[in-house]
C-alpha positions in Angstrom: -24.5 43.6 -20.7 -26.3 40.4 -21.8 -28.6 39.3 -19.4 -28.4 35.7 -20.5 -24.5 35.8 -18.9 -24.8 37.9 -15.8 -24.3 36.5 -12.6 -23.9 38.0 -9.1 -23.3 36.9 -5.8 -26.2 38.0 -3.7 -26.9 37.3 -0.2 -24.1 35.3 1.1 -23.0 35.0 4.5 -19.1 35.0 5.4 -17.4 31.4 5.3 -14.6 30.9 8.4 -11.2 29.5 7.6 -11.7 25.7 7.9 -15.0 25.7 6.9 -14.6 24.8 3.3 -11.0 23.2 3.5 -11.3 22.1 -0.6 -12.2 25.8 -1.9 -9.3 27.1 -4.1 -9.2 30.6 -6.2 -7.8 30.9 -9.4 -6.0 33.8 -9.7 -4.1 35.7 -12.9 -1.0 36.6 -11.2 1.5 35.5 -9.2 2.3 35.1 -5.2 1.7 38.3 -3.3 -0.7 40.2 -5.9 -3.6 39.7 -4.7 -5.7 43.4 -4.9 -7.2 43.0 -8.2 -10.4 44.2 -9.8 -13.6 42.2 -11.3 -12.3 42.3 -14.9 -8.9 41.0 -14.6 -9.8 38.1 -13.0 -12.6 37.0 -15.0 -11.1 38.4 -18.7 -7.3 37.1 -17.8 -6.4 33.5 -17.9 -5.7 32.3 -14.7 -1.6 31.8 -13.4 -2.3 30.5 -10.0 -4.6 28.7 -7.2 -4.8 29.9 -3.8 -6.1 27.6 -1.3 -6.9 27.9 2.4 -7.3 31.7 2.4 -11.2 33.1 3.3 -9.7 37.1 3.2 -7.8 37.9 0.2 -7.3 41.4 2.2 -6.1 40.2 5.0 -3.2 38.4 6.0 -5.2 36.5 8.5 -4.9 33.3 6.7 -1.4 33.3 5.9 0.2 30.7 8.1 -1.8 28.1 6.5 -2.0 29.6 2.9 -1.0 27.8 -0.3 -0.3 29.8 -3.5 0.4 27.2 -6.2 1.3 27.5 -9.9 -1.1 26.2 -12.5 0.5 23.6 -14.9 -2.2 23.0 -17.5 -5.7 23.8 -17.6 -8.2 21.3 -19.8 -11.4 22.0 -21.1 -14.4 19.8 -21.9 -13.5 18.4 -25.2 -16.9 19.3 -25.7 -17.3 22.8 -24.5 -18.2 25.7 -26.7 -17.6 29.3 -25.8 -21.1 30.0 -27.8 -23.1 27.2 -26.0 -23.6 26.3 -21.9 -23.2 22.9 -22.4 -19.8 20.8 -20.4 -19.2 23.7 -18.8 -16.5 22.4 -16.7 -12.9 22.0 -16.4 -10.0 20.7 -14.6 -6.7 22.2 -13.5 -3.3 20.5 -13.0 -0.8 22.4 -10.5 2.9 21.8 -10.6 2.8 20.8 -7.4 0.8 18.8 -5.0 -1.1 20.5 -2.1 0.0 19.9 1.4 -3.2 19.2 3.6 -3.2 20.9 6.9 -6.2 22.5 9.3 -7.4 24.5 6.1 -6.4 23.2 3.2 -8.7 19.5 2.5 -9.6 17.6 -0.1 -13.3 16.7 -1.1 -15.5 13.8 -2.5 -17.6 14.0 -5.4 -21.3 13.6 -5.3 -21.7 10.6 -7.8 -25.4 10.0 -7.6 -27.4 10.4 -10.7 -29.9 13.0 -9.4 -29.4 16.4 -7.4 -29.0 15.8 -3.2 -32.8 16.5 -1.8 -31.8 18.2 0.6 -30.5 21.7 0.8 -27.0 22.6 -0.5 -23.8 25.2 -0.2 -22.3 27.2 -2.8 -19.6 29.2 -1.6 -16.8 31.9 -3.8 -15.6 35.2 -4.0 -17.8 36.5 -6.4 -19.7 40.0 -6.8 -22.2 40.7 -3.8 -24.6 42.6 -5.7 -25.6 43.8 -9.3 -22.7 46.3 -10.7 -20.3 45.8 -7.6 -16.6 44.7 -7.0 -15.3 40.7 -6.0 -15.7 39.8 -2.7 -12.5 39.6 -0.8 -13.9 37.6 1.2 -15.3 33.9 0.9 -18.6 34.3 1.1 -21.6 30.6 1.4 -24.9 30.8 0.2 -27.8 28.0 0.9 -29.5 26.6 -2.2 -32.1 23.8 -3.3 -32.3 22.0 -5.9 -35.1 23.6 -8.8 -37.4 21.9 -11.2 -36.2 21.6 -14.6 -39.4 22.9 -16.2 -39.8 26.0 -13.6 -36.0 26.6 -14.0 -36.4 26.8 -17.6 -39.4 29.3 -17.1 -37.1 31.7 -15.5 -34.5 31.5 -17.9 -34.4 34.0 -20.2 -35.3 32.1 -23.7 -32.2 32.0 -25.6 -31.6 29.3 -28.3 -28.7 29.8 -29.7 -26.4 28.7 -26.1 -29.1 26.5 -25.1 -30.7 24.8 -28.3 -31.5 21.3 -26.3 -32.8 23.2 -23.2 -31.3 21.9 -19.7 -29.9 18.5 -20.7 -28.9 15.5 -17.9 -25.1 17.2 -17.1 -27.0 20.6 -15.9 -29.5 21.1 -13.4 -30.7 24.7 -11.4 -30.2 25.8 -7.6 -32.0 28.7 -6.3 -33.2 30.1 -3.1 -35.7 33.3 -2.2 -32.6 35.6 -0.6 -29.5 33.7 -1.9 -27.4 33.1 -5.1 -24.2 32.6 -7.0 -22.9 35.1 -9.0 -20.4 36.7 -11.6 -17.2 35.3 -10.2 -18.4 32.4 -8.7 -18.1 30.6 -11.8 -16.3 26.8 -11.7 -17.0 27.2 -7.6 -18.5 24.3 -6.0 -22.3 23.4 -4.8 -22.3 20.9 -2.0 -23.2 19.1 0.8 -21.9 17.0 3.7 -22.7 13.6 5.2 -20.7 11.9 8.0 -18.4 9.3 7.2 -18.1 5.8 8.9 -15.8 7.7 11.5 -18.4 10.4 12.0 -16.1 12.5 10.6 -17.9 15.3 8.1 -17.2 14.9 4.6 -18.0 17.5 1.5 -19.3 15.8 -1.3 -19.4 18.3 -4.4 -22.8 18.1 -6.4 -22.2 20.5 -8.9 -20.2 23.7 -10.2 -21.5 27.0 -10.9 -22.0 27.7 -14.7 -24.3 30.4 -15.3 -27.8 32.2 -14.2 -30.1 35.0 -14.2 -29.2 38.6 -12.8 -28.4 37.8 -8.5 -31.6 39.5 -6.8 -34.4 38.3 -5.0 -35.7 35.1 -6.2 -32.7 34.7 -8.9 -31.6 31.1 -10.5 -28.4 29.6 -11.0 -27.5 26.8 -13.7 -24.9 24.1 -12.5 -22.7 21.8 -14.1 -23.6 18.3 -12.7 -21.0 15.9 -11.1 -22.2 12.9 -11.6 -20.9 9.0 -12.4 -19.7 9.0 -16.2 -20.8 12.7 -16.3 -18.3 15.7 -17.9 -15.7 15.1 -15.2 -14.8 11.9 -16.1 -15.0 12.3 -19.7 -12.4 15.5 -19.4 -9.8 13.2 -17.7 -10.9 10.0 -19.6 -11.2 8.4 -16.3 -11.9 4.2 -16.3 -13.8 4.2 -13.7 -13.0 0.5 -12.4 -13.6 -0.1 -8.8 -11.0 -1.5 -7.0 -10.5 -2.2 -3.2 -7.0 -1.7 -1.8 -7.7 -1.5 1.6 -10.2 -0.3 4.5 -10.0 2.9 6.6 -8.4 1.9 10.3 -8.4 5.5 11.5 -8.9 8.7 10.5 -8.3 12.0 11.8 -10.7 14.7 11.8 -8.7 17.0 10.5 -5.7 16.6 7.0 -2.9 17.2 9.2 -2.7 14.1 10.2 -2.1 10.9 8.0 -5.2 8.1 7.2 -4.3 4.6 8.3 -5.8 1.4 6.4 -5.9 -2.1 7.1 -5.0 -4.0 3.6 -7.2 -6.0 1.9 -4.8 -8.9 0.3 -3.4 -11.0 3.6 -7.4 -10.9 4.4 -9.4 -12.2 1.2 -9.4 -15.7 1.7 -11.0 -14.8 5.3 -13.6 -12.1 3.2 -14.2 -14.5 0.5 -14.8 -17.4 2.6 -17.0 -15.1 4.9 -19.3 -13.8 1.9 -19.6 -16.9 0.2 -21.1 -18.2 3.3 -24.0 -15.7 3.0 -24.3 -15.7 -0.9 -24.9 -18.2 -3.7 -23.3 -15.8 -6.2 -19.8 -15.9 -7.4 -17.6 -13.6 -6.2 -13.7 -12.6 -8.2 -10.5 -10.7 -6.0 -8.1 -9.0 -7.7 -4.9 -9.7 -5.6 
């Protein structure tokens, strides 16, 4: 097996329904079949996204459960199966999710650099070198690596890497902890609190590839960044506009977000600002 494309989950710790409300799996076959080995769901194209389920063995999760068939699945425009560049893409279901105690959505991490502080990968990859999918959703605890020591661990391979690490990737390691061979397209995060002091996940990166999972091992992520590979997948304009402010919020999806609207109010907002700054301001009613 090339050692340039192996990677393992190692380490991980079990995740708890409600824990990671926005963690889907893609799956290559329908409601109901969910016992399958290693190579059929990395070698098949994927039919389905489960979301809300932490135990694919278990009908523990059930009740709040979504199974949901995939629609289209689109590539980087960029990406090439040879190279580990734009590494990412996005899938449209031919439904829409309905939120509920386990089942959220979350934010994307827009900053140009890496959060400093340390992060969460979580997936149902391989717990070990040569072993089966985890059936459970298992977390690991990462921090951000230097680009230079991250491309000292790498094994040197040119031909999928003739740039090196560009800006859209950046490494994640830990001494005890990884991603591995079935985590691949899972999310590396972190949470902040929100003006309601609610706890929001805010998605730094996606698992792309790394070195064989054991002690000490790296992973390679694909950034998420402002104008990175998401937006140019989608060919997102990414105008800011301000329809309205959060009221209330519950801590939870089940219940709906309330706003205050902007419009009856700019005059009052304008009038406010201007009153504190020289520089002109333009509302889009």
């Amino acid at each position: 097996m090339d050692k340039f494309n192996v990677h393992y989950a190692f380490g991980g710790v079990r995740a708890v329904r409600g824990e990671f409300q926005h963690m889907p799996i893609a799956l290559p076959m329908e409601k109901g079949k969910l016992h399958v080995g290693l190579l059929e769901v990395i070698q098949k194209p994927p039919v389905t996204v489960r979301l809300g389920d932490t135990n694919l063995n278990s009908t523990e999760d059930v009740e709040f459960s979504q199974q949901l068939r995939i629609k289209a699945l689109k590539r980087h425009p960029q990406y090439r199966f040879s190279r580990k560049y734009y590494d990412i893409a996005l899938i449209e279901l031919e439904e829409e999710v309905v939120f509920n105690e386990a089942i959220c959505p979350a934010c994307l991490w827009l900053e140009e650099n890496a959060p400093t502080e340390q992060m969460n990968a979580v997936g149902f990859g391989v717990t070990g070198f040569g072993e089966e999918l985890s059936p459970t959703l298992q977390k690991v605890n990462l921090s951000e690596l230097d680009k230079d020591d991250c491309l000292r661990r790498l094994p040197k391979n040119s031909r999928a890497l003739p740039e090196g690490l560009v800006q859209s990737q950046f490494c994640a390691a830990s001494d005890h902890q990884d991603t591995c061979e079935g985590d691949s397209g899972g999310p590396l995060q972190i949470e902040r609190l929100d003006v309601n002091n609610v706890m929001v996940p805010l998605i730094a990166g996606v698992v792309s590839f790394g070195t064989p999972c054991t002690e000490g091992s790296t992973g390679v992520y694909t950034r998420i960044d402002f104008g990175g590979p998401v937006s140019s997948i989608a060919n997102f304009q990414w105008t800011p506009y301000v329809y309205g402010v959060v009221s209330t919020l519950s801590a939870s999806c089940e219940n709906e977000l309330v706003g205050t609207r902007i419009a009856p109010h700019l005059q009052w907002i304008e009038d406010t600002i201007l009153n504190h700054n020289n520089d002109q301001l333009i509302f889009v009613s």
